[in-house]
C-alpha positions as CSV (number, residue, x, y, z in Angstrom):
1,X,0.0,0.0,0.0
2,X,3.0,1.8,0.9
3,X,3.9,2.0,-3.1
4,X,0.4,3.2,-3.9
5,X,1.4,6.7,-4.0
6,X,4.3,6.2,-6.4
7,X,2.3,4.1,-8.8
8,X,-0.6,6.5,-8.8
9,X,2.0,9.6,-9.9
10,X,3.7,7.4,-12.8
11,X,0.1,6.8,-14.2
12,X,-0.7,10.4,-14.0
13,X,2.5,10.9,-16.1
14,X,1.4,9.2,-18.8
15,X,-1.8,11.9,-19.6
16,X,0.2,12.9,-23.1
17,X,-0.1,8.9,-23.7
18,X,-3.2,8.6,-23.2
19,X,-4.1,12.3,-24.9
20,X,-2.2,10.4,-27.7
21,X,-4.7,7.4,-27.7
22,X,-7.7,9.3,-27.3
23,X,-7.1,11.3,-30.2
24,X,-7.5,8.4,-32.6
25,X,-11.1,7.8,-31.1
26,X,-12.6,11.3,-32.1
27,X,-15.1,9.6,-34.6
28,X,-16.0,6.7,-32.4
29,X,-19.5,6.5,-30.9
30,X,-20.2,3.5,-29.0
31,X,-17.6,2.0,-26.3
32,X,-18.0,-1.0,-24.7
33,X,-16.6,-1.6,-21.4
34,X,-14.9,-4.9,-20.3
35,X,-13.5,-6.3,-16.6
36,X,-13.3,-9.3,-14.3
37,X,-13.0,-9.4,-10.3
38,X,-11.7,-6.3,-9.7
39,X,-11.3,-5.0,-12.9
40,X,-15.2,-4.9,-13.5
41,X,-15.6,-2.0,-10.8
42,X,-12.9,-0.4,-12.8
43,X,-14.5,-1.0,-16.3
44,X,-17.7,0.5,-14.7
45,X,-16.4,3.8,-13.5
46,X,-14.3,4.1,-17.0
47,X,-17.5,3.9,-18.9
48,X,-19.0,6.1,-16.0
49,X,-16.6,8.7,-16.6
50,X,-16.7,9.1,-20.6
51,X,-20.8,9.0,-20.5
52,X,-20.8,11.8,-18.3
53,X,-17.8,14.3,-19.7
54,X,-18.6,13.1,-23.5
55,X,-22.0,12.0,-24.0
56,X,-21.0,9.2,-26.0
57,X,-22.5,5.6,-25.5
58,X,-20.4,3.8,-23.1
59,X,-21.1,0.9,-21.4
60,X,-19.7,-1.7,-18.9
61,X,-20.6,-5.5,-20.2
62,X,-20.2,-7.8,-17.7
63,X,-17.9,-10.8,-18.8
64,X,-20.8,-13.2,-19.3
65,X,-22.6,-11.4,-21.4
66,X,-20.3,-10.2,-23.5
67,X,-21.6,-12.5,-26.4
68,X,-24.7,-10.4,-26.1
69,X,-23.8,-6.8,-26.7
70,X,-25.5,-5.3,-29.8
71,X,-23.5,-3.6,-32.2
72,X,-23.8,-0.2,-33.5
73,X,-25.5,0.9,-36.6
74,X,-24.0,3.7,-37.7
75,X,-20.6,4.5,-36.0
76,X,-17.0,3.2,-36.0
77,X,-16.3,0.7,-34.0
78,X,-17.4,-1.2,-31.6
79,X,-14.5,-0.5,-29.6
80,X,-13.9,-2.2,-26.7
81,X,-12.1,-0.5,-23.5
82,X,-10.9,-3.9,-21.3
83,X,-9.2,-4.1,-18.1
84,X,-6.4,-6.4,-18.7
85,X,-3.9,-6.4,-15.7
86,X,-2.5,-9.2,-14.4
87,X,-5.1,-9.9,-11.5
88,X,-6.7,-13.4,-10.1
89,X,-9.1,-13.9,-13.4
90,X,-6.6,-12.6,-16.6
91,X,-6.5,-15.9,-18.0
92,X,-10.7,-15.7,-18.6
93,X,-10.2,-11.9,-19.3
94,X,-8.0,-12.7,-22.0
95,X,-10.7,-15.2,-23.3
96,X,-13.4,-13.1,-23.6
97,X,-11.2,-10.8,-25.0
98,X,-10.6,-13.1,-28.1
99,X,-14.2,-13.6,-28.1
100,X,-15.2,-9.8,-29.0
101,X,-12.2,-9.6,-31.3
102,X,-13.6,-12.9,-32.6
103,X,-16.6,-10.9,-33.8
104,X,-14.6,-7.6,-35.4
105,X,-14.6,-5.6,-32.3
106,X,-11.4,-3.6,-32.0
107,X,-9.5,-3.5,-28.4
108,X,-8.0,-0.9,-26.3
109,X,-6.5,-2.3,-23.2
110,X,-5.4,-1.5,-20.1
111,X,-2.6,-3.8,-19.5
112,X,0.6,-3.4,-17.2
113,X,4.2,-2.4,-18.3
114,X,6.0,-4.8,-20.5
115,X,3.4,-7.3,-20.8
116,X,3.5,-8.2,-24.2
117,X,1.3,-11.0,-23.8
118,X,-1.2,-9.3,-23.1
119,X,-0.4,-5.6,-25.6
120,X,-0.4,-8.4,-28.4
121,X,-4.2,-9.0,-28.1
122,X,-4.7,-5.4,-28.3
123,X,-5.0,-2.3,-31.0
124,X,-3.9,0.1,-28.4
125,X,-2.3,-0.4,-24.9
126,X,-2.7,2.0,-21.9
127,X,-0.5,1.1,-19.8
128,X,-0.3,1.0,-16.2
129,X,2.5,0.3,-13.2
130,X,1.8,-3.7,-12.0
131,X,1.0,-4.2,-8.3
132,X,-0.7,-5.8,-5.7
133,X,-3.7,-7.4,-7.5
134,X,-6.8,-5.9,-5.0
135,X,-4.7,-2.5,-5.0
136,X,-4.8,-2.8,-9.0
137,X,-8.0,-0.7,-9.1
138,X,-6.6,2.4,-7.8
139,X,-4.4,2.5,-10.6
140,X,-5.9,1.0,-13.3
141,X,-8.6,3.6,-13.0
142,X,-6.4,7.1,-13.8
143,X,-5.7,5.8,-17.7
144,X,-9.5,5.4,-18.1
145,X,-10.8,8.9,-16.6
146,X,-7.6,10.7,-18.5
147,X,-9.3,8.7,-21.7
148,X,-12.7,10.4,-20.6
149,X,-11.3,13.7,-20.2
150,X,-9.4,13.8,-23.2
151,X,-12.0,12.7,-25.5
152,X,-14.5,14.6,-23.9
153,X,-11.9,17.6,-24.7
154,X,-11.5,17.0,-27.8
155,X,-15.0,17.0,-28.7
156,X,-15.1,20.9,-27.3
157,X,-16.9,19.9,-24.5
158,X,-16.6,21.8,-21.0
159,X,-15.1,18.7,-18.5
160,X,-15.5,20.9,-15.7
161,X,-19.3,21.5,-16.2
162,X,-20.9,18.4,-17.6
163,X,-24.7,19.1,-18.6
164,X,-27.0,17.7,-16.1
165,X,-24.4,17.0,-13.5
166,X,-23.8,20.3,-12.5
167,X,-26.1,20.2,-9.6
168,X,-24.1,17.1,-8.5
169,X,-20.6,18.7,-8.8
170,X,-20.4,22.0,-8.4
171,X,-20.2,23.4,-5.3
172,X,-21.9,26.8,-4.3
């Protein structure tokens, strides 16, 4: 837990990375999110995080339904954000990844440093420190809400005063 601290700040320092990333999804419209254990509260507040600053459709799939998810009409895509860290369940993450790739879907994951195993499933990587597996969360998050803020930027929208949440997040 100690480490925490450290971790968190080399994430942050990767925001021109992930700017980087974001910029090649300006035309996508529909995001699917994707996470086991405790990368599924993760995948939830990533596709949170880019409903509310962008207004684009994002949503978190859980793994078993993953099969299920309809695919867009009109839009690139779908494009699916998964949380691919080395915790407790990678080896099924990594199969339901190949499942939606399976079916055309194109991935962005979150993986950790140098883990080629994992970067190889992937279109683009956001990487991410490795540590303690039920600690992952707290880092694995920061690349996802940088993704949302980006985006959500780069669509001329005003991050600190999404519509309809203002009432919610700004203080008086």
């Amino acid at each position: 837990m100690a480490e925490l601290p450290g971790l968190i700040e080399t994430a942050l320092g990767r925001e021109d990375d992930v700017a980087a990333v974001a910029g090649r999804f300006t035309q996508t419209r529909d995001f699917f999110f994707l996470g086991r254990h405790v990368g599924f509260p993760v995948a939830l507040e990533g596709a949170l995080k880019l409903k509310e600053l962008s207004y684009l459709r994002a949503e978190a799939i859980p793994p078993v339904s993953s099969s299920t998810v309809p695919s867009p009409s009109s839009s690139p895509g779908p494009w699916w954000l998964a949380v691919a860290t080395r915790t407790r369940l990678w080896d099924k993450m990594m199969s339901n990844i190949a499942e939606v790739r399976s079916r055309g879907a194109t991935v962005l994951l979150v993986a950790n440093d140098g883990d080629e195993e994992t970067a190889a499933e992937a279109d683009e990587v956001l990487w991410v420190p490795k540590t303690e597996p039920l600690f992952a969360p707290v880092v694995d998050v920061i690349p996802l809400q940088l993704f949302a803020y980006h985006l959500a930027s780069l669509h001329g929208l005003d991050v600190d005063r999404p519509r309809n949440l203002a009432k919610t997040v700004t203080v008086e």
